[in-house]
N, C-alpha and C positions, 0 to 999 in steps of 0.2 A: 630244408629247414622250415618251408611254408607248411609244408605238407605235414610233419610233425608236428605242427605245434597246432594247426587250424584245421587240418584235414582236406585244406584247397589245394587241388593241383595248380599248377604253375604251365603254362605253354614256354615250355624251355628256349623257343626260340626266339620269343620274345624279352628274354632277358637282359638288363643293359645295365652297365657299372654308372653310377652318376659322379657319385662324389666320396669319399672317406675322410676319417677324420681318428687321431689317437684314442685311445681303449685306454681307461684308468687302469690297464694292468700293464706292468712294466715289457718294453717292449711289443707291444700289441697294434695292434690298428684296425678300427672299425670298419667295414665296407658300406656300400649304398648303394642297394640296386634297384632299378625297377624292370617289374615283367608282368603279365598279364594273368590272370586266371583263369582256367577252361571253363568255356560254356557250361552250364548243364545243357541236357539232351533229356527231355522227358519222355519216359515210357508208358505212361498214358495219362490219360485227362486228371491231372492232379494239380490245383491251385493253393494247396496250403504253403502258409507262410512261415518260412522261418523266425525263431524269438531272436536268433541276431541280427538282425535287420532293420534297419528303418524306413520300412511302408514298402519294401521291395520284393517280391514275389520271386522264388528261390525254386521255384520249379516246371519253366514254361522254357523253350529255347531262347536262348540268347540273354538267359537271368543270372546271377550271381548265385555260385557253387553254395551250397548249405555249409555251414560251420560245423566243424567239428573239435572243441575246444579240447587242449590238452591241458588239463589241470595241474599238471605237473610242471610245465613246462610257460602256461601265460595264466595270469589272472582274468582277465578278457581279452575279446575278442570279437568284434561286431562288423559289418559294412555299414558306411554312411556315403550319402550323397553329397559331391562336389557342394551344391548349394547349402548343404548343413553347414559344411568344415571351414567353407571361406569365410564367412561373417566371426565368426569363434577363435578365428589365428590369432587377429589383432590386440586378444583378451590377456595376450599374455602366454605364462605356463611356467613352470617350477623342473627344477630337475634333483630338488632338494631332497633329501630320506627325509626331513620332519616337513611335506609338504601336505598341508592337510584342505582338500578338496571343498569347494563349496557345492550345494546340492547338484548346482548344473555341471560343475564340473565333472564330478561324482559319475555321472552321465555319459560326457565325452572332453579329455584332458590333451591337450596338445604340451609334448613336453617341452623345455624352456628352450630359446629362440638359437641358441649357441649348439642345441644338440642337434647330433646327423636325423633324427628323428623328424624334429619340427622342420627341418629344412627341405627333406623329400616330402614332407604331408605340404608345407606353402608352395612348393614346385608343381605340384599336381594339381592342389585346392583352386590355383590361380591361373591355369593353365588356358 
């Protein structure tokens, strides 16, 4: 599922179930997992920066995999740093269809505090 929708591999063997939680479709259930994303491995001296990134260099060993957004599939898609996401949890978040973003949010949205969503992003944020 990463891999389709962002084009980031996943190291399978880092995969781990956290927590789930009911799917608004009857009979359903959410899952929550976390796993890691394979290195990039650069194959020569290339320093350009990925546009989904913030300030993170996307092509030197041991940098976060380039984005590859599926359009069909996620509206965005970006990497942020621990230090961005933790100060920003406490701001709230909406899980509402008529929830309409202020500029920062616009930016980067944590969803509301009851979803599987915000609760693996504070597990991690605060780690």
């Amino acid at each position: 599922e990463t891999y389709e929708e962002s084009g980031v591999i996943v190291d399978p063997t880092s995969v781990r179930f956290v927590l789930s939680q009911p799917w608004p479709f009857p009979r359903s259930l959410m899952v929550g997992f976390r796993a890691k994303a394979v290195d990039v491995v650069a194959t020569k001296d290339d320093d350009v920066m990925d546009d989904n990134s913030k300030g993170q260099n996307t092509s030197k060993r041991g940098s976060l995999p380039v984005i590859n957004r599926c359009e069909e599939e996620m509206e965005d898609v970006a990497w942020f740093h621990r230090d961005y996401v933790a100060p920003r949890i406490e701001t709230g978040g909406s899980t509402a269809l008529t929830f309409e973003p202020s500029e920062e949010e616009a930016e980067f949205h944590i969803p509301g505090k009851a979803s599987l969503a915000s609760i693996l992003i504070s597990m991690w944020a605060n780690e």
